[in-house]
N, C-alpha and C positions, 0 to 999 in steps of 0.2 A: 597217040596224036602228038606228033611236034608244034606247040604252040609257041610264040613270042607273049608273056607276057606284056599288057596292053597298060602303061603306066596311067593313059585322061580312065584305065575304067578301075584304076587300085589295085591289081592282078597280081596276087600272090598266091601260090596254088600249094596248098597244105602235101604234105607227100610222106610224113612219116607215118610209117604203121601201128607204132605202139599208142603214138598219139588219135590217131585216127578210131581206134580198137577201143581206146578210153571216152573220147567222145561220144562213139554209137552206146558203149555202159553205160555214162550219165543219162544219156537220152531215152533211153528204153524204148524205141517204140514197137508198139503193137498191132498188129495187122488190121484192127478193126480202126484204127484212127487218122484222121485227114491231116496228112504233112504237107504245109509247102516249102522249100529249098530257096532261100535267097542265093544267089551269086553259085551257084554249082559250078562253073568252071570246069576243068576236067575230071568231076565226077569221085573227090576224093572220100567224099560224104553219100555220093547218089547211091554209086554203084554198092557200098554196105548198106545203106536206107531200103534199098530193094530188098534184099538178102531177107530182109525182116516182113517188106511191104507189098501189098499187091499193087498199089497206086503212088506214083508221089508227084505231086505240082512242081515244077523248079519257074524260077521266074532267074531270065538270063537278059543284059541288054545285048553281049556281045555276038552278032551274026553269024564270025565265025565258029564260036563256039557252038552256037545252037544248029549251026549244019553238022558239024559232028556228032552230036547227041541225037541228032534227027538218026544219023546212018548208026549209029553205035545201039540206043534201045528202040524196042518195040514200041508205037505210039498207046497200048495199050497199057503198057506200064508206066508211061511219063507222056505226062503234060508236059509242054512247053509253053511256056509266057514270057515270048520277044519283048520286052518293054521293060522300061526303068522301072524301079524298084519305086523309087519316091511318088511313081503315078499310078503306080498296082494299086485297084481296087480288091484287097482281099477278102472282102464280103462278097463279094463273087465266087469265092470256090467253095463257100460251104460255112457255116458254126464249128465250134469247138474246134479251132484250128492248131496245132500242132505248127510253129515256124522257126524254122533255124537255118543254119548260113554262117558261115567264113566272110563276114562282112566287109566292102572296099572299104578300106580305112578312113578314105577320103571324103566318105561322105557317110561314115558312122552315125554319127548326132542326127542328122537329117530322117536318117532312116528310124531310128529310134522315134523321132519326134509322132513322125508319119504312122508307124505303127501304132503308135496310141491311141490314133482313129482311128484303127478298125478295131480295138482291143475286145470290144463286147462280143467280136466275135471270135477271138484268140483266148485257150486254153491255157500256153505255155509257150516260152520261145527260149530257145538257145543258142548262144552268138559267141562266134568266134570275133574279140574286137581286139585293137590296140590297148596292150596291160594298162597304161595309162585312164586311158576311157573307161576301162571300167572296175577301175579303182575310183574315179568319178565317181559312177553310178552308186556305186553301195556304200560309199564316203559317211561318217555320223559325223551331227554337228560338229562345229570348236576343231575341225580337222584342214590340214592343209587341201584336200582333194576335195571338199565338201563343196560345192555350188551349186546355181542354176540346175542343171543338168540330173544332180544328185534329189533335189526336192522334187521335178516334176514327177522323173519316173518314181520315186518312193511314194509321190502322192497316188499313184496308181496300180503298184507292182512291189510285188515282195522280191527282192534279188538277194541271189548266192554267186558268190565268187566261188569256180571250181576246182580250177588248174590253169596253173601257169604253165607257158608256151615258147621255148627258144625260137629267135628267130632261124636255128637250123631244119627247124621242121619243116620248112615252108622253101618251095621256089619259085622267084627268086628269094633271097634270103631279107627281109625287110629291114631297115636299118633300129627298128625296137621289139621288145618284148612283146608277146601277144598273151590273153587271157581270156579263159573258157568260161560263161557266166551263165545261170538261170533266171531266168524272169516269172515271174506268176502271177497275172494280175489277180488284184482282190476280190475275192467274193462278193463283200460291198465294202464300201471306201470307209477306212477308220476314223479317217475325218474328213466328212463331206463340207464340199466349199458351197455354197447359197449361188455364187456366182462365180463360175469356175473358169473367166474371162478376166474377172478382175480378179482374180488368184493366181493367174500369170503376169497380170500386170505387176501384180504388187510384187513379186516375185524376179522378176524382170529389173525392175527400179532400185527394189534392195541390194541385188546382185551386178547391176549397170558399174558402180566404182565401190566394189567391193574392200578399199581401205578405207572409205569412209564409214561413218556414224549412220543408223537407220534414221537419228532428225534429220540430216542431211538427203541422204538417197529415198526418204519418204516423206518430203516437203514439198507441202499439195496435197496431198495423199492426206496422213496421218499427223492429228498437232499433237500437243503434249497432254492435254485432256486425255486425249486415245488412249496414245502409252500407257496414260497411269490407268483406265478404265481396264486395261488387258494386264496390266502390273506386269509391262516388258521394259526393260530400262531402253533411253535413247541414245546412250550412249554406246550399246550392242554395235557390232558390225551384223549382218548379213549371214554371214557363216555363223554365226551361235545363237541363231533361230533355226529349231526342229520343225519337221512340216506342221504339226499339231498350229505352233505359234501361228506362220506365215498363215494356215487357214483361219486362226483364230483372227486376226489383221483384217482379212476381205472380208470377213463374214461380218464385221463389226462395222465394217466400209459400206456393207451391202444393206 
């Protein structure tokens, strides 16, 4: 199929073999388990996902594409899900869900976020994102990449960085690096927040002007009593609190 990539929907469409060949290795799937496919695109993931799969969900927004996939597999081997990614109910296709995807760059975070609501029912996900983002995500404290982004999903998910990704792999050619990543949510949370609203918040405020001081970006919030009851200095930034700390923060709040 001669596509244009479609720049409002992030459209980069992976095309090398070796890399493609190492992807499906990481991922191993196995014929008895429910995958769904974010962003399939021309099939650079589907079409070896099958090879392995009886079944596989792809969730696609772009029309065009999905009238090709429609003429290209049998509706027995693939679902189709016309709809944005960010509105997919993935409790809908089943428990123990298997999800991966060459994700639109451009709304990576979002989609990440989104997925963590349906996480109870996701087993394991593998995402092709911008090296940047997820060098983010697996960031330890006292690091330049370490923020927002890095505490939520670690307060939820064990991640592995796998392989890095030339932007040759991919057409068109994106103008950065891309990175192969795993996710696993936790069996149960190593450290459970009391109130896991005000654990974004608090999270949120820390990370709102990240050169500041946490008496600063947690005024309102947390006085110096607090501090010293959790023996965190307030002179810290944001970045050199571990998730443990930041749960220890709301839980003290809650």
């Amino acid at each position: 199929m001669k596509h244009i990539a479609k720049k409002r929907f992030g459209q980069n469409f992976l095309t090398d073999q070796s890399v493609i060949s190492n992807l499906i290795y990481a991922i191993t799937p196995q014929p008895s388990q429910t995958f769904v496919e974010i962003g399939p695109g021309l099939g650079a993931l589907t079409k070896p996902l099958l090879a392995h799969l009886p079944h596989l969900h792809v969730v696609e927004i772009d029309r065009d594409i999905v009238a090709w996939m429609q003429q290209h597999y049998a509706a027995e081997k693939l679902t189709i899900h016309n709809v944005d990614a960010l509105k997919f109910d993935f409790t809908h296709v089943g428990a123990q869900l298997r999800v991966v995807g060459n994700l639109p760059y451009n709304i990576s975070t979002p989609i990440l976020f989104h997925l963590l609501e349906n996480v109870s029912h996701i087993t394991d996900m593998h995402f092709m994102l911008q090296k940047e983002v997820v060098e983010r995500m697996v960031a330890a404290p006292s690091t330049p990449a370490y923020g927002r982004l890095s505490v939520m999903l670690q307060y939820r998910l064990a991640m592995e960085y796998l392989l890095t990704v030339p932007p040759e792999a991919f057409e068109p050619a994106p103008k950065v690096e891309s990175a192969f990543v795993r996710a696993i949510p936790h069996a149960s949370l190593p450290y459970p927040a009391k109130d896991e609203a005000l654990f974004a918040k608090v999270v949120l405020s820390a990370f709102g002007q990240r050169r500041k001081t946490l008496r600063n970006t947690l005024k309102g919030l947390l006085d110096d009593d607090g501090f010293a009851a959790l023996n965190i200095s307030p002179q810290l930034r944001a970045e050199n609190l571990s998730v443990a700390q930041f749960v220890a923060i709301a839980n003290h709040l809650a």
